[in-house]
C-alpha positions as CSV (number, residue, x, y, z in Angstrom):
1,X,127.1,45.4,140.4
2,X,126.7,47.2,137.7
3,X,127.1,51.1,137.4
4,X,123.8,53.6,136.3
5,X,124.0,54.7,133.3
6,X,122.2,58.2,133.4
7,X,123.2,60.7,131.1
8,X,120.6,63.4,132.2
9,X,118.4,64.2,134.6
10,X,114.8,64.5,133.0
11,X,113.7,68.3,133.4
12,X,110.7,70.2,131.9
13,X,110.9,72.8,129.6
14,X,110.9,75.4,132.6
15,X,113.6,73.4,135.0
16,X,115.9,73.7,131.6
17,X,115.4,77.6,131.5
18,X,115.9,78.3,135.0
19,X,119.1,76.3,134.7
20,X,120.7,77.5,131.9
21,X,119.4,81.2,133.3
22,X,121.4,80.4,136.5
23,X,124.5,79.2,134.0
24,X,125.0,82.6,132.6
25,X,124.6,84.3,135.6
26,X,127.4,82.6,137.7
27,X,129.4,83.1,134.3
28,X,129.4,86.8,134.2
29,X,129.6,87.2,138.3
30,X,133.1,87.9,139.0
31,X,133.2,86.3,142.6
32,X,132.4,82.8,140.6
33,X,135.2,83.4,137.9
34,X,137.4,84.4,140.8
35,X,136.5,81.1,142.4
36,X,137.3,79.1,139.3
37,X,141.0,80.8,138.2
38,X,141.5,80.5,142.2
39,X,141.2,76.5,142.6
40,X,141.7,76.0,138.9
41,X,138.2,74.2,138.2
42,X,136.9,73.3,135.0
43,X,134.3,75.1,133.4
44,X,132.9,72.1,132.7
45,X,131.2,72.1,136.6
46,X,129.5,75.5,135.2
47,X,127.3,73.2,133.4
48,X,127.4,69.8,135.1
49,X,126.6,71.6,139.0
50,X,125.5,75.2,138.6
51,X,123.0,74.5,141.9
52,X,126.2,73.7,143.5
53,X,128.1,76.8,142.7
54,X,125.0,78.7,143.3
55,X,124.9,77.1,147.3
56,X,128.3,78.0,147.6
57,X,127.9,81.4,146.2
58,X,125.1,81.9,148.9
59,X,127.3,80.6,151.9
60,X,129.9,82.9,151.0
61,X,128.2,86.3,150.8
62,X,129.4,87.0,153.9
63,X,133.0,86.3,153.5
64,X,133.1,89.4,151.0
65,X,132.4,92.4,153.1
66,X,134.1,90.5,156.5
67,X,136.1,92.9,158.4
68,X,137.6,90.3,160.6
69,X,137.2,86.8,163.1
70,X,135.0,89.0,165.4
71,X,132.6,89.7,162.8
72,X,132.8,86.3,161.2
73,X,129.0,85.1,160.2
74,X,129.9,81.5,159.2
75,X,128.9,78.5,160.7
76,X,132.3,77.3,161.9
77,X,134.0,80.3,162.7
78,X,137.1,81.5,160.2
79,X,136.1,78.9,157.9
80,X,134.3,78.9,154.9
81,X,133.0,76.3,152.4
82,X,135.3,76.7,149.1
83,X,134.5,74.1,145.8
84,X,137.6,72.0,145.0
85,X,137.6,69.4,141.7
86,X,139.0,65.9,143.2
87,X,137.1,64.3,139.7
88,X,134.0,65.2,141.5
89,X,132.8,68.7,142.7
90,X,133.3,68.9,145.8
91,X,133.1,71.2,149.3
92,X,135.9,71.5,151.8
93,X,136.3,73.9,155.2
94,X,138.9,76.4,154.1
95,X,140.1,78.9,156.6
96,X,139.6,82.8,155.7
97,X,142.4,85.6,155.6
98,X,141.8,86.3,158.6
99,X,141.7,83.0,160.4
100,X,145.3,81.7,158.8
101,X,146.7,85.0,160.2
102,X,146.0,84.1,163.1
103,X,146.7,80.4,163.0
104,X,150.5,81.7,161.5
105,X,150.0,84.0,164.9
106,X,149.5,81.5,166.9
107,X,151.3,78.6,165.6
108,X,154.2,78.8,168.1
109,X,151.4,77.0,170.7
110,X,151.9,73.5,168.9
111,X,155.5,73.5,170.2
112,X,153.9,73.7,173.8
113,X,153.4,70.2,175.7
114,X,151.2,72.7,178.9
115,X,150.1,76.1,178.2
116,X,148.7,77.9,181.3
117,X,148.9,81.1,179.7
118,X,145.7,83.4,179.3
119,X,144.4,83.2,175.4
120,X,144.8,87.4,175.1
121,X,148.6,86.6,175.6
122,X,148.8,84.3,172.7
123,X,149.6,86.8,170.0
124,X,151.5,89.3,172.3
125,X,155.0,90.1,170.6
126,X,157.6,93.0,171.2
127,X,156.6,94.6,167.7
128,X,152.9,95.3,169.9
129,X,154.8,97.1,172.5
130,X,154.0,100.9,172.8
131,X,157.3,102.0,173.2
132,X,156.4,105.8,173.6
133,X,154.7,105.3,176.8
134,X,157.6,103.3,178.5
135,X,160.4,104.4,181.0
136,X,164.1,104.5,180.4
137,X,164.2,101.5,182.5
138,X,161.9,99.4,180.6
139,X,163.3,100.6,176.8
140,X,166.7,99.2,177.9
141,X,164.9,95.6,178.8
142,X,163.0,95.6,176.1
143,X,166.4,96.8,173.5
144,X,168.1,93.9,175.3
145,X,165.2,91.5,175.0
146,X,164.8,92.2,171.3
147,X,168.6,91.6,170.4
148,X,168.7,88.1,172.3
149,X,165.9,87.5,169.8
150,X,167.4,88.8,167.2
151,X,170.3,86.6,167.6
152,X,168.3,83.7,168.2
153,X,169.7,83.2,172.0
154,X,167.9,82.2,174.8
155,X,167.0,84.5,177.4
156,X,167.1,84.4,181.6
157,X,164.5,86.9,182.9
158,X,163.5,85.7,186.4
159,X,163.3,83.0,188.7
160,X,165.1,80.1,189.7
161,X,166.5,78.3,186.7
162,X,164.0,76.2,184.4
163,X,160.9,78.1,185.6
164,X,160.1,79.9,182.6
């Protein structure tokens, strides 16, 4: 089989002008450049797929202004659609800021084979604990949970043995 060999798309007069408009309008706005220096694409794609870049410029208006995964407008939550040159072009799912915090957050969960624990507990760590509000009691638990940590020992806390 033989490839096509099309060199360009036939446009009118008009379909030319909008497109070369739209060219040097994603080349002066400065979430494009930042887009291109980012995943190092050529600036070839400026020319070859501006109705590309102009898509993905659209889906990711949103991402600018997010304040976090709660107020995540994207289809698939914490992910947006990023441009990435693999001799083509093309879109991949990228996770936000905000979503690879809290996959680092969470990534201890992998090393679990059963997790019955509550999903608000997933992210709890002693650096969260309100200290000021705690009892003498409690601060000397929690100084000697910290330095077993610290140290990188395991740690008994109740229980008979190899329940948790």
């Amino acid at each position: 089989m033989e490839a096509l060999n099309i060199k360009e798309i036939p446009m009118t007069d008009e379909q030319k002008q909008e497109t070369q408009s739209l060219q040097n309008e994603l080349r002066k706005d400065p979430v494009v450049v930042e887009l291109f220096q980012r995943n190092k694409l050529d600036e070839r794609y400026l020319k070859t797929s501006p109705w590309k870049i102009r898509a993905w410029r659209k889906s990711y208006e949103p991402c600018l202004h997010c304040t976090g995964l709660n107020q995540c407008k994207q289809r698939v939550k914490g992910y947006y659609d990023d441009l990435e040159d693999n001799g083509i072009l093309q879109t991949i799912q990228t996770p936000c800021k905000f979503q690879q915090a809290y996959m680092n957050e969470t990534a201890h969960l992998e090393k679990f084979s059963v997790n019955d624990m509550p999903s608000n507990m997933y992210t709890v760590s002693f650096a969260k604990i309100n200290l000021l509000k705690e009892t003498e009691e409690y601060l000397l638990v929690w100084e000697a949970c910290r330095s077993a940590n610290i140290h990188n020992q395991g740690l008994y806390l109740h229980g008979t043995m190899g329940s948790g």
